[in-house]
N, C-alpha and C positions, 0 to 999 in steps of 0.2 A: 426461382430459388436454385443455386446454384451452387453456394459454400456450406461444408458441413465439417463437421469436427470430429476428429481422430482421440483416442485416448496415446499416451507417450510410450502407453507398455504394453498396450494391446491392439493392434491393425485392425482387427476384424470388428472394432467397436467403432462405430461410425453416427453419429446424431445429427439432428441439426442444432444451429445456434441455441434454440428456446430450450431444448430439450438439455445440452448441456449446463446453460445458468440452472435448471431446475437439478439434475446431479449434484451439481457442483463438483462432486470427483467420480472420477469411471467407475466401474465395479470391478474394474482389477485394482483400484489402486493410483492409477496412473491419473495425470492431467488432462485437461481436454486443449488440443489445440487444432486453429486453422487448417483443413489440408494446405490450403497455400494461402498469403498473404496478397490481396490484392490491393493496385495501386489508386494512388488519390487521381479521382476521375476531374476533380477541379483544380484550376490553375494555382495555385501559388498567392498569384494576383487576385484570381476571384476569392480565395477564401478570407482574401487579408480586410476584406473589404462588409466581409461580415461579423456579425455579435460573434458570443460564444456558442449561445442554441443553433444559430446554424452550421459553425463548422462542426459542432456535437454530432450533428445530423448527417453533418456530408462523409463524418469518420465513421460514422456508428453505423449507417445503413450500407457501407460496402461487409462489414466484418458481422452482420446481426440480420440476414439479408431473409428471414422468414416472418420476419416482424415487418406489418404494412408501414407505410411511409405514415398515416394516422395512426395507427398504433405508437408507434416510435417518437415522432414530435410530439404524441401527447404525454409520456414518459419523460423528455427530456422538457420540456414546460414543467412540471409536476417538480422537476429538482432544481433545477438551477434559474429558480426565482429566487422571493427576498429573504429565503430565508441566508443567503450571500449579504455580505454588508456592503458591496460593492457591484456596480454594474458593470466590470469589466469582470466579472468572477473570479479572475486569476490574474492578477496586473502585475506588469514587470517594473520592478525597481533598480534604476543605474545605480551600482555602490563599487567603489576598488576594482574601477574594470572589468566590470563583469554585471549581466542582467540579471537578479534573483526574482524568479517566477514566484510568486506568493499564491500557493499554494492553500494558505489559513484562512481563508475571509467567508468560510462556512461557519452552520452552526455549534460545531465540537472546534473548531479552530484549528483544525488539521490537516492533512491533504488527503485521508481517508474521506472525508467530508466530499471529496469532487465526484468517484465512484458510490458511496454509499447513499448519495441523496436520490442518485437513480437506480440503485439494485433491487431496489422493493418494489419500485414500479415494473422493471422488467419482469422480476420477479410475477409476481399477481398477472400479468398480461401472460405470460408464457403458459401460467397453468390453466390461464382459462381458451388459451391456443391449442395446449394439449389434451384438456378436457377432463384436467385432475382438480378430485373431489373431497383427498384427505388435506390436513389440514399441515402443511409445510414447515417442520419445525428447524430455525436456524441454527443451527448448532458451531461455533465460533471459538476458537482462542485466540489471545490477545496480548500484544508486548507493549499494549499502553493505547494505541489510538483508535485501533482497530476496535474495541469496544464497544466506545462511548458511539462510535461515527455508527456503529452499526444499530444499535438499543437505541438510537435516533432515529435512522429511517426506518427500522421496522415496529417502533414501538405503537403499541395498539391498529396496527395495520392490519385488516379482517384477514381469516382465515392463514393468518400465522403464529409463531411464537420462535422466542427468542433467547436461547441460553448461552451467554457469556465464561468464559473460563479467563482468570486472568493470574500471573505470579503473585502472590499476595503482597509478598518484598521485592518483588521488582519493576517496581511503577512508579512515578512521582507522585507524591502526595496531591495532586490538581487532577492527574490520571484517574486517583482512584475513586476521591470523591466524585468527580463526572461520573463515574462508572454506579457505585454503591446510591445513590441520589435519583437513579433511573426512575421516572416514572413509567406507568403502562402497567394494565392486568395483564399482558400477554409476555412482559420481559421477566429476564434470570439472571441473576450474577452470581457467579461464586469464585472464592479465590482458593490456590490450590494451595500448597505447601511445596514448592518446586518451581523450577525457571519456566521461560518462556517455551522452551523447548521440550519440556516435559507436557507444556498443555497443549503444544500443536499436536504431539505425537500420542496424547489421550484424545484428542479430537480425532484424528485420523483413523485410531484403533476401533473408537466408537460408529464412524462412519460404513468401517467394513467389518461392522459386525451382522454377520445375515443371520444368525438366531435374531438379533434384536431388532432387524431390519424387518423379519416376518412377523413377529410383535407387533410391534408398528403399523405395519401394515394390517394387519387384522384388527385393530385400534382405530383405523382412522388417519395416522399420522402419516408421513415420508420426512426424512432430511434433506438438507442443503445444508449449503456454506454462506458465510461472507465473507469468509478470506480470501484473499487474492488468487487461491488457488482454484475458483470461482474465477469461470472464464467473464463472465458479467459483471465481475469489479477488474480487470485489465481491461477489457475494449474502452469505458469511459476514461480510463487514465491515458491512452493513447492522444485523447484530445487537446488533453494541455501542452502537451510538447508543439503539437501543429497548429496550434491558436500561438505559442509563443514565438513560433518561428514568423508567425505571419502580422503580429504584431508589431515587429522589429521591423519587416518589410515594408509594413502599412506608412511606419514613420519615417522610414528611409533612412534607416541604421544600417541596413544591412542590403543587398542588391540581391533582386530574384537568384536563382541557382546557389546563390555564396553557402559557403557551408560555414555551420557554427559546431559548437562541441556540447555538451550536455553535459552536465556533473550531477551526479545523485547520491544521496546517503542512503547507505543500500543495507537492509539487514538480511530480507525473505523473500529479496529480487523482482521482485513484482515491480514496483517503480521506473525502476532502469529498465528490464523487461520489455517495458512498456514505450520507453523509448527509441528501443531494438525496432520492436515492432514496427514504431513510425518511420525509423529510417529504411527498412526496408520496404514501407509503400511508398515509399520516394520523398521524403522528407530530409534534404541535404544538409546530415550529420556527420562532422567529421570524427571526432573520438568521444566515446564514451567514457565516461570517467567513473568509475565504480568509487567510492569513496566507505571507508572502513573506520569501525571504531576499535577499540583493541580488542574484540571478540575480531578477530579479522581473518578470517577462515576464507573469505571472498578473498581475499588479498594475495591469501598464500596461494590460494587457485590460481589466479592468473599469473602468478608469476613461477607457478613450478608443473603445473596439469596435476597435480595432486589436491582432493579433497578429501579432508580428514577433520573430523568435530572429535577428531578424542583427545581433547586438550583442556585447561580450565577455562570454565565457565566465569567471565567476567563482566559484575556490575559498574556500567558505568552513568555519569550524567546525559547520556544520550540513550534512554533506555529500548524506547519502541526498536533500535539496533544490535541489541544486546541477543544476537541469536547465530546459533552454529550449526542448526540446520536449516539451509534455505530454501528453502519449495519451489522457490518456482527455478530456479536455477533447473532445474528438471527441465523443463520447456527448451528450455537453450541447450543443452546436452543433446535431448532429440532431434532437436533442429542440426547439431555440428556432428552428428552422427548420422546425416542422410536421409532421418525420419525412419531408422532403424528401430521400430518398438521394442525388438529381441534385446538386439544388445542396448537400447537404454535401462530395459527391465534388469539385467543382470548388472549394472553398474549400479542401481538403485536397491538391489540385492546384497551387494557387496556394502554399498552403505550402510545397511539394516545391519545385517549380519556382523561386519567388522569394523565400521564406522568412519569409514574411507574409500575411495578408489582412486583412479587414475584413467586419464584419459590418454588417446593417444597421440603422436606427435600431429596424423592430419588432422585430427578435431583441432587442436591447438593453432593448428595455421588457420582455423577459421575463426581464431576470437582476435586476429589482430585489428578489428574495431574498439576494442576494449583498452582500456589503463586502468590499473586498478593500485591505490594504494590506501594509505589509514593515518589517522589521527590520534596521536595519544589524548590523555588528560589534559595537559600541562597546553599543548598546540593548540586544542577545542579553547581551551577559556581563554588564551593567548588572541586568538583572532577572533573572539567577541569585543575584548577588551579594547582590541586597535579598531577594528569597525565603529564600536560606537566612541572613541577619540577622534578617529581620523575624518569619521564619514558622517558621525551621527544618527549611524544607522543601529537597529539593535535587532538580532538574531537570535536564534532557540537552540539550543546545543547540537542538535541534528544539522541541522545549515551549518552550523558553524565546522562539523567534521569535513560535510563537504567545501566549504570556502577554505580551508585550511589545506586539504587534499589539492584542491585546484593550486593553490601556491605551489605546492610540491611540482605539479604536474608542468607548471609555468616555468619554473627555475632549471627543471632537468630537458625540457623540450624548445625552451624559448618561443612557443606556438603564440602568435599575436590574432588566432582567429577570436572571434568573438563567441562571446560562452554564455550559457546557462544555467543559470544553479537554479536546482530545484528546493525551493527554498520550505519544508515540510509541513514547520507548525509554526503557529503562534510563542512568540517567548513567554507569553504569558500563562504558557501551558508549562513553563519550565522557570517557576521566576527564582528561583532559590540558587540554581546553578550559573543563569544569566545573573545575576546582583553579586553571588562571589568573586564571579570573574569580573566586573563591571568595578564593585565597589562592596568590599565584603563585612564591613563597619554595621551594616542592620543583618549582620546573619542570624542575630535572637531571636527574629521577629517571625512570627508563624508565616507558612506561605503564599496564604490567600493576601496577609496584611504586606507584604513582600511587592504585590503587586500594585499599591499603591504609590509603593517608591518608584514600581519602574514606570508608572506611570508619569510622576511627574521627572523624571528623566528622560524619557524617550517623547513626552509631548503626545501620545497617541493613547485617546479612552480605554477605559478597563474594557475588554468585550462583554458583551453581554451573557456570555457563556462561562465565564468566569463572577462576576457578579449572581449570578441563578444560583449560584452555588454554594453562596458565604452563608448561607443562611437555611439551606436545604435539606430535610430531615435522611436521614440512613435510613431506604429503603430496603438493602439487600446488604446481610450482613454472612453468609455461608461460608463457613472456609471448611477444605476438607483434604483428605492426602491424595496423592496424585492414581491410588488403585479404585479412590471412591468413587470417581468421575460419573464411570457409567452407570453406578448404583442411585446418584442424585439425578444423573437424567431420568431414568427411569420410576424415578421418587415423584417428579415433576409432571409426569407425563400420565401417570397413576398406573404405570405396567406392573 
C-alpha cells in the first residue's frame, strides 16, 4: 500500500484511498486528492484488448491501492453488469468527425450512472475495511443526474441511507420525476427553493457542521457524499476515457501513442477532471476541451485566470450544467499551485468571502492543456438539429454544448486530431428540448408522450428507464427553503 490522499487545504491530512470515499470531504473543508498520480502499468495495446471490467481494474487498483485485488473486482462485477443495456458499457459512436463516447446505457441513462453503479460497493467494502459500525448517511445535491444515479445505487443498500437535495425548478421535468418516484425504505428527496448552487453549498455547510457531526455520531450515524467531490465517484470516471482511447486503437482508428483531444460538457468539473487525471497517467491527450453553457464561468476562467460566480444565475436546456460554483475545479488549482494547501485554502477563501479570485500568471502557464469555450441557446439546438439532418444521429442538450464547442474549437485551430466527445445523457432524459430543436410542431405534448415521438424518429427504444416511470406513483414529495436543509436532515434522521 503505497498511495494515500492529501486533503487540497490541509497537508497535514493524509488517508488512504477507503478512508477518503468514506469522508468524501476532509474536515477542513478541502477535497481529497492523489499525493501523486501514478502511471498506466499496462500497455496501451494490452488494455485495448480487454472488456470494460478489466480495464476498470487495471485504472482503479493503481489510484484505490488499499482495496485487495478480490475486493476490487468483486465491486467492479457488482456495477458494470446488465444493469448497462449494452456489453461494451460505454460504446463509441462515429458522427460529423468526431467519436461520441455514450456515456447513458446505464440504468438512470446518464453518465453519473458509470461512477454511481460502483460507489456503494466501494462504499460498503471500505467501511467494513475500516471497521465502521454507524450507519453511513449519504448526503448529496443535485443539478439533475446526480440524483436519480445515486438513489439507484444506494437504494435499500444495508447499512445506509440516502438524502437527495435537488432545485425544485431547475431540473427537467424526466429529471425530476426519476428523482420523486425513487423507491427504497432507506432513500430521501427533497427540493429546495433555490438553484443548484444553493443546494451544493447547503450540502457542504451540512457536512461541516461538527455540532451535528457529534450528534450523529452519538446516534449511530457518519456522512459521506456522492458527488463527485467524493474521491470514489472520480477514480471510476477515469476509466472511460482510457477504455475509449483504447477502443479506437483496438479498431485501428487511431495508432498506439497518437494523441486525441477530449471535449466535455463541464459544469462541476469532475468529468473533465477526470480526463486531466487520465492524461497525466499517460493516456495521450492532446487538448482538453472544456465546453460551457451560458452559465460559463469555466469559460471566463480560462481565458482571463479570473473566477468570479457573481454574476446571473442562468436556466438553461442543459441543466445538470447550470452551475457557478464548480467543486472540483478546486483539485486542479491545487494541482497548478504545486500542491500548495496554504495558498489553495486562501483562494477558496476569497471565493467564500467575495465570490471570486484570481490566479496567477505561473498557475495559468500550467492549464495550457485546456480550451475552454461555451454554447448559447440558439448554437445547443442548432447542432442537435444538423446532427440528426446530417447524420441521423440524435443528442441530449449537454452533448450537444459540447459538439457545438468542438466546432468552435475546430474553426479557430484547424486541429485535424481525432476527438472525443463525452457524450453525457441519454436525449430521452431531455426530450422536450431535443424535439424543439429537431421538430417543435408536438411541443403540446407532455414530456414523457414527447418521447414517443423521438422514438419513432431516431429509430432507437424508449429505455427502460424512462418507461418505469410513465406510470410511477410520487414517492417523495418535500420541498423546503434553502435554510431548512439541515432541519429536514435531522428530521430524517430523528436528531
Amino acid at each position: 500500500m503505497s498511495l494515500y490522499y492529501k486533503s487540497t487545504r490541509d497537508s497535514s491530512v493524509r488517508v488512504t484511498a477507503s478512508q477518503a470515499i468514506l469522508k468524501g470531504l476532509a474536515p477542513d473543508g478541502g477535497l481529497f486528492v492523489p499525493e501523486s498520480l501514478p502511471m498506466l502499468d499496462k500497455s496501451l495495446e494490452e488494455l485495448a484488448e480487454m472488456p470494460y471490467a478489466k480495464v476498470a481494474y487495471e485504472v482503479m487498483k493503481l489510484l484505490l491501492d488499499d482495496f485487495t485485488k478480490e475486493e476490487l473486482e468483486a465491486c467492479i462485477a457488482r456495477a458494470y453488469d446488465e444493469k448497462f443495456d449494452t456489453k461494451e458499457i460505454a460504446p463509441l459512436v462515429e458522427a460529423d468527425g468526431a467519436y461520441y463516447l455514450e456515456l447513458f446505457h446505464g440504468k438512470t441513462i446518464a453518465f453519473k450512472d458509470m461512477a454511481l453503479s460502483i460507489l456503494p460497493h466501494l462504499m460498503t467494502t471500505a467501511a467494513k475495511k475500516n471497521d465502521i459500525h454507524n450507519e453511513i448517511v449519504i448526503l448529496t445535491a443535485t443539478s439533475g443526474d446526480t440524483g436519480k444515479a445515486a438513489l439507484a445505487g444506494f437504494a435499500d443498500v444495508e447499512g445506509t441511507k440516502i438524502i437527495v437535495f435537488y432545485p425544485k425548478d431547475g431540473v427537467s421535468p424526466i429529471q425530476e420525476r426519476q428523482m420523486v418516484t425513487q423507491k427504497g425504505s432507506n432513500a430521501y428527496v427533497i427540493g429546495i427553493k433555490g438553484n443548484f448552487d444553493d443546494a451544493q453549498t447547503g450540502v457542504k455547510n451540512i457536512l461541516g457542521d461538527k455540532e451535528l457531526e457529534k450528534a450523529m455520531q452519538k446516534a449511530g450515524f457518519q456522512f459521506s457524499s456522492a458527488n463527485s467531490i467524493n474521491i470514489g465517484r472520480l477514480v471510476p470516471q477515469i476509466v472511460y476515457y482510457v477504455y475509449a482511447y483504447t477502443r479506437l486503437l483496438g479498431n485501428g482508428s487511431i495508432k498506439a501513442g497518437e494523441q486525441v483531444n477530449v471535449v466535455v460538457p463541464t459544469g462541476n468539473f469532475g468529468n473533465i477532471l477526470a480526463a486531466f487525471y487520465a492524461k497525466n497517467m499517460g493516456l495521450p491527450v492532446k487538448k482538453l476541451i472544456c465546453a460551457s453553457n451560458e452559465n460559463k464561468v469555466l469559460y471566463d476562467f480560462f481565458k482571463t485566470g479570473v473566477y468570479d460566480r457573481n454574476r446571473p444565475f442562468v436556466l438553461t436546456t442543459s441543466p445538470s450544467m447550470d452551475i457557478l460554483i464548480s467543486s472540483n475545479l478546486e483539485r486542479l488549482i491545487y494541482r497548478i499551485a504545486e500542491n500548495d494547501a496554504g495558498k489553495n485554502a486562501g483562494l477558496m477563501s476569497e471565493l467564500k468571502e467575495k465570490g471570486c479570485y484570481s490566479i496567477t500568471d505561473d498557475m495559468r502557464s500550467q492549464l495550457a492543456d485546456f480550451y475552454g469555450n461555451y454554447a448559447t441557446e440558439e448554437e445547443n439546438a442548432a447542432v442537435i438539429k444538423r446532427l440528426y439532418e446530417q447524420e441521423g444521429y440524435i443528442i441530449d442538450p449537454h452533448t450537444a454544448v459540447a459538439a457545438a464547442v468542438y466546432d468552435k474549437y475546430r474553426r479557430e485551430t484547424n486541429d485535424t486530431a481525432k476527438t472525443i466527445i463525452a457524450s453525457t445523457a441519454s436525449p430521452y432524459k431531455f426530450t422536450r428540448s431535443v424535439m424543439n430543436a429537431i421538430n417543435p410542431e408536438h411541443d403540446a405534448l407532455p414530456d414523457l408522450d414527447l418521447a414517443d415521438e423521438l422514438c419513432r424518429l431516431s429509430g432507437v427504444a424508449v429505455p427502460q428507464a424512462i418507461e418505469e416511470i410513465r406510470t410511477a406513483p410520487v414517492l417523495h414529495d418535500t420541498v423546503c427553503e434553502v435554510g431548512e436543509m439541515c432541519e429536514n436532515v435531522k428530521k430524517i434522521l430523528g436528531l
